[in-house]
N, C-alpha and C positions, 0 to 999 in steps of 0.2 A: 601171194607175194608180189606178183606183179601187176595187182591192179594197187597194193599198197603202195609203189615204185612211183607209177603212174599219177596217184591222189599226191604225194608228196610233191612228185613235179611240178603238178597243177599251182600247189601251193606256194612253191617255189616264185613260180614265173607270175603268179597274182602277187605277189610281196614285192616283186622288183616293180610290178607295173605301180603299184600304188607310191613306190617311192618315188619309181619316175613322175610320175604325177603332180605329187608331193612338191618337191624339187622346183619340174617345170613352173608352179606355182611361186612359189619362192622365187624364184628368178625375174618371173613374170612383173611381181610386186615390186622390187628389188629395181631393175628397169624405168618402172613406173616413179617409182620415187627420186633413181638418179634423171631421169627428162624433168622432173619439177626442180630438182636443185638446179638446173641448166637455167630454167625460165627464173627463176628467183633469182641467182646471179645478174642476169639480164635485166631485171625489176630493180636491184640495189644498183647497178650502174646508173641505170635512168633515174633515178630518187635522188642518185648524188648529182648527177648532171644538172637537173633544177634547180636548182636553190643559185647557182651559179649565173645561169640565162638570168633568173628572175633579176640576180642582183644587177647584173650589167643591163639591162633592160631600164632599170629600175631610174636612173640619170635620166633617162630619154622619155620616159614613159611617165610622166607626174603626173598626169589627167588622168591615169588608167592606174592606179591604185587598187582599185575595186578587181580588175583582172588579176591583178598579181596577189591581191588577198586569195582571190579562191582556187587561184592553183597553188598556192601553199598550202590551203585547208583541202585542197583534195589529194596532193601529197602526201600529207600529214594521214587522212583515210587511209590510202594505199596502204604506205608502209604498216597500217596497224589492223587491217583483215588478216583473216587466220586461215581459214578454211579456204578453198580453190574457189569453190562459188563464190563468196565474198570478194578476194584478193581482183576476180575477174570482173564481179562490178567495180570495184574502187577501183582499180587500172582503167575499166570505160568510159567513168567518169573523166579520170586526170587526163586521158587521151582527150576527152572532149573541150578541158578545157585548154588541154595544149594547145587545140588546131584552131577555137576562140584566139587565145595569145596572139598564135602567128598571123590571122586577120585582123590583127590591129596593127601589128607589128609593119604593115604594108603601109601605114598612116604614117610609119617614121623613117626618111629614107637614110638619115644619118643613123638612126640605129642598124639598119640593114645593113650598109658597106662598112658599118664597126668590123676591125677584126677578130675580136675579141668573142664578137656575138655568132660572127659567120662560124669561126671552128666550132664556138657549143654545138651553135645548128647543124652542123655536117656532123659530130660526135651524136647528134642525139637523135639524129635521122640513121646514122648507124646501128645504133642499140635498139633504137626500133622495129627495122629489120630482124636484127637478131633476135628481138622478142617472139617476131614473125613467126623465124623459122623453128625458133625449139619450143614454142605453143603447137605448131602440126608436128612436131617431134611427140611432145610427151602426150599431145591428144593422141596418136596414131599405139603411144604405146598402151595408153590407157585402153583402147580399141583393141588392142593383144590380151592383154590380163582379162576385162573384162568379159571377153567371148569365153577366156578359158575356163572362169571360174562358172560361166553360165551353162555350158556347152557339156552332155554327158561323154562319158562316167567322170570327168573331173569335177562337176559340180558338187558331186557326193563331197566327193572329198574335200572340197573347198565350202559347202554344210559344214560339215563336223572339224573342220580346222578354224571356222570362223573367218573366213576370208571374206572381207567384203570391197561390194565394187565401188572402185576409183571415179570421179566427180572431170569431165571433161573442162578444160580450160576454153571458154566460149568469150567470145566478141558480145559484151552486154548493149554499148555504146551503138546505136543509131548510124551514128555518122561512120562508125568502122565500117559498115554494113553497106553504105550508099555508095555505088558507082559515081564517083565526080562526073562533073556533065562541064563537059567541055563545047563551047562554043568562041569560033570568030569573026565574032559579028562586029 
């Protein structure tokens, strides 16, 4: 009787752990998924913010045509990657050719003191940032989920539930990656 007490127990307190498990998982994922809607929000402000700069730019800028065609065609990428690998090349791209833009941008001093162009610029040097911070947001939570599901005994469980791991949101672009080199010489 009382080793059947005992076995029932056991059985007990293994069903709770599995749910906890279970659960923590779902959460995990859950998480994962509200940090990428954070970043996507961030990515549709910046994608509206464009088209805007390009166009007031666009008066001042008539030799640079060609600049402003291909940040519209990498725009144009961005918004339509799907997958997190993808989405994070085509953002590396448009970031590269943003930071192209504003090196020209140094060639037009009346476009610079535009009012029009400065608040883009300070709106889109904002949203950048914040892309900053909720890419180490949902990277970091992707870094939670993924341990969990890797990590025993939840992996078991995350086997047979079909959990699979989350794609980190990665800096493709070169020049995100380079320390500016500042000199005043």
């Amino acid at each position: 009787m009382l080793f059947g007490l005992v076995f029932l127990g056991l059985i007990v307190v293994l069903v709770f752990m599995i749910i906890g498990m279970y659960n923590s998982l779902i959460q995990l994922r859950n998480q994962v998924k509200n940090a990428w809607s954070q970043i996507d929000v961030q990515l549709k402000r910046r994608h509206d913010l464009i088209p805007n700069l390009v166009e007031t730019a666009k008066g001042y800028m008539v030799h640079e045509r060609q600049t402003l065609e291909n940040i519209t065609a990498a725009r144009s990428r961005a918004m339509q990657a799907e997958s997190v690998g993808d989405k994070a090349k085509a953002e590396g791209e448009l970031s590269g050719m943003m930071s192209k833009f504003f090196l020209v941008v140094e060639n037009y001093p009346d476009l610079k003191a535009n009012q029009n162009f400065l608040a883009l610029q300070e709106e889109l040097t904002s949203t950048e940032n914040k892309i900053a911070f909720s890419r180490q947001a949902y990277n970091d939570q992707v870094l939670f989920y993924n341990n969990k599901i890797q990590m025993f005994p939840s992996n078991i469980l995350a086997g047979m539930f079909n959990f699979q791991q989350s794609e980190y949101f990665q800096v493709e672009n070169q020049a995100e990656r380079d320390v500016p080199k500042v000199s005043f010489q």
